[in-house]
N, C-alpha and C positions, 0 to 999 in steps of 0.2 A: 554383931551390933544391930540391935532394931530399927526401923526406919526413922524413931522418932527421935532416937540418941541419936543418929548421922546425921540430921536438920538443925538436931540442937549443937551438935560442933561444928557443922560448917559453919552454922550462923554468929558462933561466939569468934569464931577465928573470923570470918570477915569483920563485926565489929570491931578486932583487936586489931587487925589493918587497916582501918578505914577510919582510928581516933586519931591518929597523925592530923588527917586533912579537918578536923575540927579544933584542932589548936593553931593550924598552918595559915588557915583561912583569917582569923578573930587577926590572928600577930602582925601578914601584911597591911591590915586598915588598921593600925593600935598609931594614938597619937602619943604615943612615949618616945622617946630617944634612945633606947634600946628595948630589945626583947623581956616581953614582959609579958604573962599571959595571970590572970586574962585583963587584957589592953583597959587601959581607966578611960579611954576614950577613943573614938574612931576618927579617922583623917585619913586621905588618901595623899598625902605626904610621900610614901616610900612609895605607890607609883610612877609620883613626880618627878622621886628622885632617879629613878630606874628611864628615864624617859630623857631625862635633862645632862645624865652621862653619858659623856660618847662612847667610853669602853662599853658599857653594858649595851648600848644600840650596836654598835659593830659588831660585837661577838654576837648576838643574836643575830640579827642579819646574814654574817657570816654562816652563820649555823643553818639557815632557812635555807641562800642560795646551793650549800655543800650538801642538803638534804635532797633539795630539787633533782640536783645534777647527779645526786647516786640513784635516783628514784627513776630518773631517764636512761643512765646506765645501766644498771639492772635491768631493767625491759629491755632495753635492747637485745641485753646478751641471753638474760635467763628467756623471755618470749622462744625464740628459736630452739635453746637447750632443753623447753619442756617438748615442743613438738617431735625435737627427732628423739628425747629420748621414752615420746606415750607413742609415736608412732614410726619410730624408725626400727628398723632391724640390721642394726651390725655389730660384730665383735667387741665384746670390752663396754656392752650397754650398762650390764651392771655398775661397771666402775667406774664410769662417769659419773652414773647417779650418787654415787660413795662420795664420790670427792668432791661433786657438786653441792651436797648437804653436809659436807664435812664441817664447817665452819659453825655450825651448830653442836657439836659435839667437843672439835678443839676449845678447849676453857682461852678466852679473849687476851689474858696476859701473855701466854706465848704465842696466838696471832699476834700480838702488838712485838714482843718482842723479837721475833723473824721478819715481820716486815721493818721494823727501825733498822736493822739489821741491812739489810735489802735498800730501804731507801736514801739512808746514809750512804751510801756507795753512789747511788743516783742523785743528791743532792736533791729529795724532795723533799725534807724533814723541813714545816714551816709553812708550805706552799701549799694551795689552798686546793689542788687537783691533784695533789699527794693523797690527803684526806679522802677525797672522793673515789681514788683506785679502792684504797684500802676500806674504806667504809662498804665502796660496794661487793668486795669479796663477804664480806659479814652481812649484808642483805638480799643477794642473789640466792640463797637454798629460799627466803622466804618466798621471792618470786616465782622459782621453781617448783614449791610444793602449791602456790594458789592457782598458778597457771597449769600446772600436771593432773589435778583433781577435777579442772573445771574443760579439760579436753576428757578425762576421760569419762567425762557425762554427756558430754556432746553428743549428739544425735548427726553423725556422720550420713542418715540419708541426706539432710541437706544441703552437703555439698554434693551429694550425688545427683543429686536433682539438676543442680546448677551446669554440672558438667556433663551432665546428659541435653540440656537445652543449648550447649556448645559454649556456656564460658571456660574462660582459660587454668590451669590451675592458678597462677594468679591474681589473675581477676575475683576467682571463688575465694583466695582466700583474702581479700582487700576488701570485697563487697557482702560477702556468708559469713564468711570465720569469723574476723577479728572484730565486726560489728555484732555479731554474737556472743563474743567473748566479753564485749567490753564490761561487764561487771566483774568476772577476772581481772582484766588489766586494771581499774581502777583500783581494788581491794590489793592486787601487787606492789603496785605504784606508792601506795598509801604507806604499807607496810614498810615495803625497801624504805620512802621519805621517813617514818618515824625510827626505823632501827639507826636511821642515819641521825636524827637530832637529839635523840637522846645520849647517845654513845662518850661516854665518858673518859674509858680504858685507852681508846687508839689514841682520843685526842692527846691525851699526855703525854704519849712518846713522840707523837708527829706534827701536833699542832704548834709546838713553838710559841713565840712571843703572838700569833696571831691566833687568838684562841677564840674557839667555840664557846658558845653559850654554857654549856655542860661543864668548861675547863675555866671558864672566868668563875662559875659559882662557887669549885672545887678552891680556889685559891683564894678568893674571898674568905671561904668557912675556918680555912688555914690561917690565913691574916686579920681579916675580922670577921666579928659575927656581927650585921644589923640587919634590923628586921626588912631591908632590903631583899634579903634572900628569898625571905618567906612571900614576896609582892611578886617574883622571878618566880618562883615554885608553883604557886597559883597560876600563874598565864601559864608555863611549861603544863601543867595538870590539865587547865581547861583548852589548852590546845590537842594535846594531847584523846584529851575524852572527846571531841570533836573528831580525828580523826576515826578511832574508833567507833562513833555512832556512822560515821561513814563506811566504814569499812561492812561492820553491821548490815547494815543497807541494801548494801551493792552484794553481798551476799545471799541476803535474802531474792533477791533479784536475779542472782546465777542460780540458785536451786529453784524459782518457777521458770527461768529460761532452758531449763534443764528437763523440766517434767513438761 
């Protein structure tokens, strides 16, 4: 294939994914009373309505604080699991690394269905730090592949510097490392937070009557369709691309803190 036929299908395939968000957009401002495209008129109405129900403010909300909390769990666990496993040397490195990224490669309905499994026993199904175990097993490989990439560019004279002028290992890595790092741990952070709020699959089996943002839209679509959805889609979309430009960013930011 020429270069110029491979420009011309990426470009017709992004098109073809990318007419959704121009019908998505016109429907949540359409001042109809149901989905109608294209909208006889504009109102910000299904904002309002989206704002003035409690369900839909809880489960969003819900969805944010459960995002946060898998995005500080994840760091916590995966930050250390990249370090020993770009800088440590012991038995069985490989297969940490395997199992660590494995959750990228298990398809999401049998993680969902071994941990329901698992947390039925434990009586988390429902509970809102249920979610957050579970969500952060499915966002910890992404912490571990942005944080594993961005030590192994690191320019380790600089801690050697540090600990050659007598800081502690410690200290070097509180006051060198991890202020070095820090467009890693933001771009991790970011990542773990959005695999967590968009996550739709776990929510089903685990989330219960207290539902995620993801799991109130899903039973809506089932029960009803109004152009509510498409007002929820839009903010989820432009929060989302937000992240993203961030994530962007701070990348660009580890590859010149890199060179």
């Amino acid at each position: 294939m020429s270069r110029r036929a491979l420009v011309v299908a990426c470009t017709a395939i992004y098109i073809f994914l990318m007419l959704p968000l121009l019908v998505v957009f016109p429907i949540s401002l359409s001042s109809a009373a149901y989905m109608q495209f294209p909208p006889p008129g504009l109102s910000w109405q299904w904002y309002e309505r989206f704002i003035d129900d409690p369900q839909w403010v809880d489960a969003t909300v819900r969805s944010l604080y459960v995002g946060v909390a898998t995005a500080i769990l994840a760091l916590a666990l995966g930050v250390p699991l990249s370090f020993s496993l770009v800088r440590g040397r012991f038995a069985g490195r490989w297969l940490v690394d395997r199992i660590a990224l494995a959750p990228l490669i298990v398809p999401t309905i049998i993680l969902s269905i071994a941990v329901y499994g698992m947390f039925a026993k434990l009586k988390l199904i429902g509970e809102w730090y249920g979610l957050v175990i579970a969500h952060t097993v499915l966002a910890l490989p992404f912490v571990v592949l942005v944080m594993s990439a961005g030590l192994r560019d690191f320019d380790r004279g600089l801690e050697q510097a540090a600990e050659g002028l007598g800081a502690s290992r410690p200290r070097t890595l509180l006051r060198i490392t991890l202020p070095l790092m820090r467009p890693s741990l933001v771009s991790a952070g970011l990542l773990a937070f959005i695999s967590s709020f968009d996550e739709l699959v776990v929510a089903l089996f685990l989330a219960g009557p207290n539902m995620t943002l993801p799991k109130k839209m899903f039973d809506n679509i089932l029960m009803e369709i109004d152009p509510t959805i498409a007002a929820v889609s839009v903010m989820q979309i432009l929060l989302v691309s937000i992240v993203l430009v961030l994530i962007g960013r701070f990348g660009r930011g580890l590859k010149s803190a890199g060179r």
